[in-house]
C-alpha positions in Angstrom: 25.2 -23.3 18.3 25.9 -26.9 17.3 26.2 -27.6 20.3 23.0 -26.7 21.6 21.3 -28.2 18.8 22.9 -31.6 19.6 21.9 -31.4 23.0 18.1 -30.7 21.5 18.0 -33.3 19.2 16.3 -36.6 19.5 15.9 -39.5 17.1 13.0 -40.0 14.9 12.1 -36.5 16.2 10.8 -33.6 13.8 12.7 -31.0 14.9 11.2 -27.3 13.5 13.2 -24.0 13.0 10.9 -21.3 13.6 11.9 -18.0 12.4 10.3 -15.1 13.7 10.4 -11.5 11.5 8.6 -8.6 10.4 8.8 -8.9 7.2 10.6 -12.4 5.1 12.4 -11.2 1.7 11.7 -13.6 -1.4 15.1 -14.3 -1.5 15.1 -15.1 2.6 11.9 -17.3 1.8 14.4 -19.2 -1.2 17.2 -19.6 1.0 14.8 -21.3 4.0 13.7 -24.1 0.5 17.1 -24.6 -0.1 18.1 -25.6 3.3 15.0 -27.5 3.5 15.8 -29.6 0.2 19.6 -30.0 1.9 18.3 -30.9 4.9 16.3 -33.5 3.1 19.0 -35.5 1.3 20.6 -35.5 4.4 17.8 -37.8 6.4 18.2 -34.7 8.7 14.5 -34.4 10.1 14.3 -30.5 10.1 11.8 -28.2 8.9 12.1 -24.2 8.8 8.9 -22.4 9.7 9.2 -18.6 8.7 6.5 -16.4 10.8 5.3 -13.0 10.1 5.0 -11.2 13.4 2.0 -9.6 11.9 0.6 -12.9 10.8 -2.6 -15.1 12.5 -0.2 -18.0 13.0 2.3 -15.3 15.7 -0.7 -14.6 17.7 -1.8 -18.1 18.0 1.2 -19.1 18.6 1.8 -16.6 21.1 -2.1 -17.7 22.6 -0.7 -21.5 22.9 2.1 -20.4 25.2 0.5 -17.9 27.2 -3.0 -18.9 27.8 -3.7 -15.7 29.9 -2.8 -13.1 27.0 -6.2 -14.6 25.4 -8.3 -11.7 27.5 -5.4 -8.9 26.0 -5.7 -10.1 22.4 -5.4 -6.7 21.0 -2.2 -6.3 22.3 -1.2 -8.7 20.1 -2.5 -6.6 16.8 0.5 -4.8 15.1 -1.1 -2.6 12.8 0.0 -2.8 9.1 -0.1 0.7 6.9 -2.9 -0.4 4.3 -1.5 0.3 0.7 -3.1 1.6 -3.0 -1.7 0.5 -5.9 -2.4 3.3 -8.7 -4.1 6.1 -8.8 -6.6 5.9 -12.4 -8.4 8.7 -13.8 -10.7 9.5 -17.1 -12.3 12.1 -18.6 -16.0 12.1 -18.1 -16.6 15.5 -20.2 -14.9 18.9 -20.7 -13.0 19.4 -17.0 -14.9 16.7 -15.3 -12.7 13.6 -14.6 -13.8 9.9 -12.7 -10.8 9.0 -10.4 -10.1 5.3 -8.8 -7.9 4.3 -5.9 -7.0 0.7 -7.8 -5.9 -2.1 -5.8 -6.6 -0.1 -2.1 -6.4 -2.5 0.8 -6.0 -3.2 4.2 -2.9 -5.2 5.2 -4.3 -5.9 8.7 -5.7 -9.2 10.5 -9.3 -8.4 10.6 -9.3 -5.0 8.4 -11.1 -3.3 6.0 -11.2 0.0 4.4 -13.6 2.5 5.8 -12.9 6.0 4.2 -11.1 7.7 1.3 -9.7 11.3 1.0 -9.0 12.9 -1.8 -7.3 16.2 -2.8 -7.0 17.1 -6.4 -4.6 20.1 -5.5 -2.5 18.2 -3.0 -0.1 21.0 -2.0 3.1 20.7 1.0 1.3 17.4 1.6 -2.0 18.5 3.3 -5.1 17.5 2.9 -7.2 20.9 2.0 -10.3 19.6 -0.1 -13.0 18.8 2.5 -15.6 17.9 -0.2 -13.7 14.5 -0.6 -12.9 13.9 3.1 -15.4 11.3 4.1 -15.7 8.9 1.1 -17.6 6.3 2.9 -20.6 4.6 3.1 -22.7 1.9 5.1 -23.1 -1.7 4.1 -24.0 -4.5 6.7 -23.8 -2.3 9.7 -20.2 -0.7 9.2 -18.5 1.7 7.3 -17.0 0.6 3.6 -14.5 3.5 2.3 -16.1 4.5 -1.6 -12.6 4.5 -3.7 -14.1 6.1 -6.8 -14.6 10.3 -7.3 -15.2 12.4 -9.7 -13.9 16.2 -9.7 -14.8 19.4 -12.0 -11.3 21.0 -12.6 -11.7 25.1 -13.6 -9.0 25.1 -15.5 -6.4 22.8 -17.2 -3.1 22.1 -16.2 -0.9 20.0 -14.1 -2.0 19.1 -10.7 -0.8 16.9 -7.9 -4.3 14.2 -7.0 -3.7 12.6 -3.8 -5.9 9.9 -2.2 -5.6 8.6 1.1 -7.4 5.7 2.8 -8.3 4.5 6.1 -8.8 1.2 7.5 -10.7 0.1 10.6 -8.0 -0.3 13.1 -5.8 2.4 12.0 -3.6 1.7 8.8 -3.4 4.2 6.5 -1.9 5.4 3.1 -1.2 8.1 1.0 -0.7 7.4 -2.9 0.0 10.7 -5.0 -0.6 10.9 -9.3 0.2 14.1 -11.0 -2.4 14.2 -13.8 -2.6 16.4 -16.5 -6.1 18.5 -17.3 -6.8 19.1 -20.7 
């Protein structure tokens, strides 16, 4: 390996380390400054470059190389599951309680939630409440998933709430709460 390196190096030449990876740990991101600062007292002219294969920076890097792939963009879209970060909930009045996907989000290039299902019985991990299928409405010409819902339990007790959302280019997630109805 040094060996190639010398034969790549030139004087008063930049030379960048480009990482490629799904996904860069914070402690893979720490390591990358640390070489970077040793690299640096050194006089060693190297810089490490750590790029998300999902990321803008791939596919326009990817662009550069291959000016043809331009017309087959898409194929350069890796689709990201989209995420929520709680499940909230609150009484409204006797049985009736307001539920909020907190912190729901698309993880893709270019995406945006556009529906949220909910199921306030969620049982062997189906979706069987078709009341709160298509949580979704229009703004601006395209569909905007509605993360809030309120539901009229008929009686109290434990159940398992799940909410799942949807994003435009097909990331999804499923986040499950088990509330208690009083």
């Amino acid at each position: 390996m040094e060996d190639v390196l010398k034969l790549r190096y030139q004087d008063n030449i930049r030379l960048k380390l480009k990482v490629i990876a799904w996904v860069f740990p914070q402690s893979l991101q720490k390591y990358a400054r640390i070489l970077e600062n040793y690299f640096s007292k050194k006089c060693l002219p190297v810089e490490i470059e750590l790029i998300p294969i999902n990321s803008q920076r791939f596919r326009d890097r990817i662009l550069e190389h291959y000016q043809d792939a331009s017309k087959n963009e898409f194929l350069l879209k890796f689709i990201s599951q989209a995420s929520v970060m709680d499940i909230t909930y609150k009484k409204v009045d006797g049985l009736k309680y307001r539920f909020e996907a907190v912190g729901a989000r698309s993880n893709n290039i270019d995406g945006h939630l556009i529906n949220c299902q909910w199921d306030f019985n969620f049982i062997e991990g189906r979706f069987a409440d078709s009341e709160y299928a298509l949580m979704r409405e229009q703004k601006n010409g395209k569909y905007v998933a509605v993360l809030k819902a309120e539901k009229e339990f008929e009686k109290n007790g434990k159940y398992l709430v799940a909410c799942r959302v949807q994003d435009n280019l097909g990331g999804e997630a499923i986040k499950t709460k088990e509330v208690e109805i009083v």
